[in-house]
C-alpha positions in Angstrom: -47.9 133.2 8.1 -51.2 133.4 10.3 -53.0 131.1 8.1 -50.4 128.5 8.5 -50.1 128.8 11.9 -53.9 128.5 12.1 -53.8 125.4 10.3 -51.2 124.3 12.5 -53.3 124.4 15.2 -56.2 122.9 13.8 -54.4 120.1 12.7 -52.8 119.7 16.2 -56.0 120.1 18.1 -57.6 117.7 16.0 -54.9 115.4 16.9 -55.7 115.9 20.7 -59.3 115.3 19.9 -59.2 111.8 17.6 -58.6 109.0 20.3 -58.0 106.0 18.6 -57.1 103.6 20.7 -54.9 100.5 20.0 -54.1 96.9 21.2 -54.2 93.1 21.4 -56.9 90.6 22.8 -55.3 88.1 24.5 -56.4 84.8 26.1 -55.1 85.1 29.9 -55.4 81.9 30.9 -53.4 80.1 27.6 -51.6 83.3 26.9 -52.4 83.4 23.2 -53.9 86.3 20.8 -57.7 86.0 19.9 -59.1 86.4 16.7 -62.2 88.4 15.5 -63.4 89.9 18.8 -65.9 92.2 18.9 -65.0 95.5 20.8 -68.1 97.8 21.2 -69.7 100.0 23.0 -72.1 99.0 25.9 -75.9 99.4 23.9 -73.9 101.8 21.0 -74.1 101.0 17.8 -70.0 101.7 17.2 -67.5 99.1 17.5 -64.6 97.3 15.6 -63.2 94.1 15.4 -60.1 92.7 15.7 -57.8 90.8 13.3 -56.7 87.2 12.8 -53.9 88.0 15.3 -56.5 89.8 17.9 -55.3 93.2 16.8 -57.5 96.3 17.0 -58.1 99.8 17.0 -60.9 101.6 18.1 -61.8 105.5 18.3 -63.4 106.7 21.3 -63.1 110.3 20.4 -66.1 112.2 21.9 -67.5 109.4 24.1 -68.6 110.0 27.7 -66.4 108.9 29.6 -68.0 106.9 31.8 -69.7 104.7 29.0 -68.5 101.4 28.9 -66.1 99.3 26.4 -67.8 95.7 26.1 -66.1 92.8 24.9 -67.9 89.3 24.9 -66.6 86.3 23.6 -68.2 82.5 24.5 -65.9 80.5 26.5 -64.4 84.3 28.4 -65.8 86.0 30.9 -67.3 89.0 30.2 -64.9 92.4 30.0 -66.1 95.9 30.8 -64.2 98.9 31.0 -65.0 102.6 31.5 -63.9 104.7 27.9 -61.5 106.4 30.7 -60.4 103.5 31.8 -60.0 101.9 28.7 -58.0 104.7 26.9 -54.8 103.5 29.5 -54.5 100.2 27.7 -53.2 102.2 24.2 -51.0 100.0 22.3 -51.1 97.2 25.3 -52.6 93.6 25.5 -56.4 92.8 26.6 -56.5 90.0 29.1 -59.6 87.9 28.7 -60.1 85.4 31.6 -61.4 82.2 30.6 -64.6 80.6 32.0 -64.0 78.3 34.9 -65.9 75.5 33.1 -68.5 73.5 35.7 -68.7 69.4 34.5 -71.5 68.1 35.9 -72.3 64.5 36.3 -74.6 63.2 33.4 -77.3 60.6 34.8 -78.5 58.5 31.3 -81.8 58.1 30.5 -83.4 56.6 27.7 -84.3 58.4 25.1 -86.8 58.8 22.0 -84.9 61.2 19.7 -86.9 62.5 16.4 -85.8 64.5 13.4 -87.1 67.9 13.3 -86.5 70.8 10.6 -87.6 74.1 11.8 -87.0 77.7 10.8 -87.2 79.7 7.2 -86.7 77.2 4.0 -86.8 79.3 1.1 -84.6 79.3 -1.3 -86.0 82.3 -2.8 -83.9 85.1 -5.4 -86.6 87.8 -5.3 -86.3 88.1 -1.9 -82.9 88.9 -0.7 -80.9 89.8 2.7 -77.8 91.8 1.0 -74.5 91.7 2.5 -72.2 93.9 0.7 -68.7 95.7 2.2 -68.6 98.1 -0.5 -72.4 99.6 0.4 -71.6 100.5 3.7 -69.1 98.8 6.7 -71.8 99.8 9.9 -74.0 97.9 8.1 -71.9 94.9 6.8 -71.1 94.3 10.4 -74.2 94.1 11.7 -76.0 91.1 13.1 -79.0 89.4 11.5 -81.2 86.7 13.7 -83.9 84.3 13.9 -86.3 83.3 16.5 -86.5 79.4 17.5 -88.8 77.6 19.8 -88.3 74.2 20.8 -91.4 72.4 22.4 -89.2 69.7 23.9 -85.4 69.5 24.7 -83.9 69.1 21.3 -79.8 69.1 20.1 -79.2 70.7 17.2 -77.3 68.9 14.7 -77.2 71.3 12.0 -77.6 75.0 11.6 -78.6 75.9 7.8 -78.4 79.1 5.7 -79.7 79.4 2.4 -77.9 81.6 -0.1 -79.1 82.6 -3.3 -75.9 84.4 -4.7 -72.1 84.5 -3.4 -69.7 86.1 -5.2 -66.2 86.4 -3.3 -62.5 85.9 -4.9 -61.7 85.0 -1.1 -62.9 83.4 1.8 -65.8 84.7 3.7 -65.9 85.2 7.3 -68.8 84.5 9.3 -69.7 83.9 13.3 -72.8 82.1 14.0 -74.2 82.4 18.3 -76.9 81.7 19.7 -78.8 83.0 22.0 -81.8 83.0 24.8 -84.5 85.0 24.9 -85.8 87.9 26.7 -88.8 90.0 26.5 -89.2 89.0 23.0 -85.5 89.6 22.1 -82.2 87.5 21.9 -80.5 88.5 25.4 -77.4 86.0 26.6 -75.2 84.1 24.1 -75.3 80.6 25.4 -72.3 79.0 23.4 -69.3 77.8 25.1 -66.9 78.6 22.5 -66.9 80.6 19.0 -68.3 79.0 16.2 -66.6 81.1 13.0 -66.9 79.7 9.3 -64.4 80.3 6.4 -67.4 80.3 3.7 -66.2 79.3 0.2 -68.5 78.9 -3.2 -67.6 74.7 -3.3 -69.3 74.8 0.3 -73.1 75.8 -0.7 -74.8 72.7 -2.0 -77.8 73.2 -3.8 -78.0 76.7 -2.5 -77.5 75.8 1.4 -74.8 76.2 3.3 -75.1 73.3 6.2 -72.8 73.8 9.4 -72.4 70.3 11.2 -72.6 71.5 14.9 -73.5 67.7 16.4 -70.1 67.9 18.0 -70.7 71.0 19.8 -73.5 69.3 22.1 -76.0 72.2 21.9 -79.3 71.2 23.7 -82.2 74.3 23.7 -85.4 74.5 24.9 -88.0 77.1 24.9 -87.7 80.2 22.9 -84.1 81.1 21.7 -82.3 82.9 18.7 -79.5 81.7 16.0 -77.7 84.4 14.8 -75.0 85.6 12.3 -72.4 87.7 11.2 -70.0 88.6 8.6 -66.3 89.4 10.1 -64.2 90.6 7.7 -64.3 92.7 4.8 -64.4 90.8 1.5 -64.5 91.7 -2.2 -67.9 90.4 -3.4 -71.4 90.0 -1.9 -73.7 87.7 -0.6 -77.4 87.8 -0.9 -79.3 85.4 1.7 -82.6 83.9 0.8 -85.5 85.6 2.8 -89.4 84.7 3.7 -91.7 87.9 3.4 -94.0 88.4 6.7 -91.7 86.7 9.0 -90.2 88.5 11.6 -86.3 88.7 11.8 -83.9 90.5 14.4 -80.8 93.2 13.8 -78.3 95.3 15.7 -75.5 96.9 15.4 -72.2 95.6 17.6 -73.6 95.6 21.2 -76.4 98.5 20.5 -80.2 97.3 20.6 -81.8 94.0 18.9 -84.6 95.8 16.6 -87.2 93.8 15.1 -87.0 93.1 11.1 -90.9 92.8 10.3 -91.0 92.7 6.5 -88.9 89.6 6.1 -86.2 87.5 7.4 -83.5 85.2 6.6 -83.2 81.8 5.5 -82.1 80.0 8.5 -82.9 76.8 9.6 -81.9 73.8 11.6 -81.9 70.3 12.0 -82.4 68.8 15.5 -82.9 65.7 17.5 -86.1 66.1 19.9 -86.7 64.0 22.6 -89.8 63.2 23.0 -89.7 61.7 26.3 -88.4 65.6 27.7 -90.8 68.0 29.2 -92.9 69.9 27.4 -93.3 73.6 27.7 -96.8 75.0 27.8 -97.6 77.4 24.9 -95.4 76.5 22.6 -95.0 75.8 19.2 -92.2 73.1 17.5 
């Protein structure tokens, strides 16, 4: 009987302990659920994401409380929240407030624009950026990025990913952002709004995936970073092309950027440069 009742208090205490907290992302302004947010902790490597109906959960069990819950989502003004706080809002909705959105007036000027490719071509199968749910879900939802920089004003027209291998029997998830730099590191995402991807097999052609972002209006100059990441668990893998000796980017959910020196991955984009734009000193197209 004292070994049950032992076990009954282990089982309860470990009850008290596990703090897994639940709830809804919701868009404040429109008053509508939002999908696929990331939910981390500030410079931690822990985190979840929500569902297609901006459900989550999350366990906070044995955090300090004072670290802080992070959520950042282009177009929404950044939310952060003690762990103490945080752990009030159990099985209640997360308000994000949308960015006030500032339309400046756009002076027209001619321009010379010029086709540029630039970032990592290969289409190599011996060298390989894995992304596989089954191996390991900390590492299937980390964040893989590539360094840009843009001698003149450019627009980038399309953002491409070269894929040696997908095997999936569903859709694939992905997010692409991108961001500025910072001491040598991707710092603020400068998106207004998500760009997500529902990858399929019929949309690689020739072993690239292309994403047609001309619509989006992305100018960059200077050094900056395109990123991606898978969202959802899938039953397959997908194995990226990847140049030896070039230097790529990783983290975690909102923990570190960490350099990837022995190779990175196949991204690259097409832009429209102006040449007439000013020119940044030491720097390379």
């Amino acid at each position: 009987m004292k070994k049950i009742n032992a076990l009954l208090f282990l089982f309860i205490a470990v009850g008290l302990n596990a703090q897994v907290i639940s709830g809804t992302i919701i868009s404040k302004n429109e008053n509508h659920s939002i999908p696929y947010v990331k939910i981390g902790i500030e410079k931690k490597t822990n985190g979840t994401i929500s569902d297609e109906k901006g459900n989550f959960s999350i366990d906070l069990s044995s955090l300090d409380p004072q670290q802080m819950v992070k959520i950042e989502v282009p177009g929404y003004e950044l939310y952060v929240e003690t762990v103490q706080d945080f752990k009030k809002h159990d099985q209640q909705k997360i308000f994000l407030k949308e960015k006030i959105k500032n339309i400046k007036e756009v002076t027209i000027k001619p321009k010379k624009l010029v086709d540029k490719n630039w970032g990592v071509n290969t289409k190599t199968k011996s060298v390989l950026y894995s992304v596989n749910p089954a191996m390991g879900k900390n590492d299937f939802l980390g964040e893989t990025a590539l360094e840009f920089n843009a001698k003149k004003r450019s627009k980038i027209k399309n953002i491409n990913l070269n894929i040696a291998r997908y095997t999936s029997t569903e859709p694939v998830l992905m997010r692409y952002s991108i961001y500025s730099e910072k001491n040598g590191f991707p710092d603020k995402n400068i998106l207004e709004e998500e760009i997500t991807v529902e990858l399929t097999e019929d949309m690689i052609k020739d072993g690239t995936y292309t994403l047609d972002v001309n619509d989006k209006n992305i100018w960059v100059q200077g050094k900056f970073f395109i990123g991606i990441q898978f969202l959802k668990e899938f039953n397959g893998n997908i194995k990226i092309s990847a140049a030896l000796f070039r230097t790529g980017f990783i983290r975690e959910f909102y923990g570190d950027w960490m350099k990837m020196t022995i190779a990175a991955p196949a991204i690259n984009i097409d832009v429209k440069m102006d040449k007439n734009g000013n020119t940044n000193k030491n720097e390379e197209e």
